[in-house]
N, C-alpha and C positions, 0 to 999 in steps of 0.2 A: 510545555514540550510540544512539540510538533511531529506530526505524523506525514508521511510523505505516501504519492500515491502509488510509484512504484518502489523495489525493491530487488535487486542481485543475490541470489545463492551461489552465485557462482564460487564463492570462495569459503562458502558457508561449512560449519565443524561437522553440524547433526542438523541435518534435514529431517530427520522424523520426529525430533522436538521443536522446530518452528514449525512444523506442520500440524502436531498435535496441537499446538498453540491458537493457531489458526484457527483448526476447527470448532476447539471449543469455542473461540468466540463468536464466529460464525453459529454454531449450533445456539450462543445465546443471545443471539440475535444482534450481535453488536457489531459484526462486519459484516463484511461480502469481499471474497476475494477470487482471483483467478487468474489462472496460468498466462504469462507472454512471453510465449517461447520457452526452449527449455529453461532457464536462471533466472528467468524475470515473472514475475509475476505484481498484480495489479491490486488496490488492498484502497477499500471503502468504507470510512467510519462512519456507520450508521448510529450507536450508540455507544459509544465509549467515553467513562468517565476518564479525569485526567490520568488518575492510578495506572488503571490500565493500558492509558498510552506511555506511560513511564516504563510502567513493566514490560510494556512492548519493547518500547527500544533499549531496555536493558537487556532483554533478552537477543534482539538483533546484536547491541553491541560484544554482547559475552561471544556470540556464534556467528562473527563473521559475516554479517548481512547489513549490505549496504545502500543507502537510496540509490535508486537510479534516476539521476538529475535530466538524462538526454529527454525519457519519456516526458517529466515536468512541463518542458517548455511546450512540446505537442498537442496537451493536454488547455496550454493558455490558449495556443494559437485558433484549436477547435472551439471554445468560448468563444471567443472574439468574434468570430468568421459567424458565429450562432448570430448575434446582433448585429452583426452589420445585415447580412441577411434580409430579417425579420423588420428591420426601419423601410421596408417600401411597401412596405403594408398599411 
């Protein structure tokens, strides 16, 4: 399964159960996430077993939370830009 880096509330059932979700992983150390914009927000697997990214996106899927793909691409483009950079050195 795969995890994606952003994500939409926008359509979302209970926000205060993907958020309690959130934190707790966050509190166990296993993500980092944060707000972009009001609906989006931004989400960093620092340690998560696969389980949990299952359970994640089951739980996205049950409540309405969707990748947000536009950010993705943003996300390669800043990579990229990092290396090409860094070769005139």
């Amino acid at each position: 399964m795969k995890l994606f880096n952003y994500y939409s509330i926008d359509e979302c059932n209970n926000r205060k159960k993907i958020f309690e979700k959130l934190d707790e992983l966050r509190d166990e150390g296993k993500i980092e996430y944060e707000m972009d914009g009001r609906d989006l927000f931004r989400i960093e697997d620092l340690d998560l077993e696969e389980d949990d990214i299952e359970n994640l996106n089951k739980l996205f899927d049950s409540e309405d939370v969707f990748p947000y793909l536009e950010n993705e691409d943003e996300e390669k483009d800043d990579f990229d830009d990092y290396y090409e950079e860094s070769e005139d050195y």
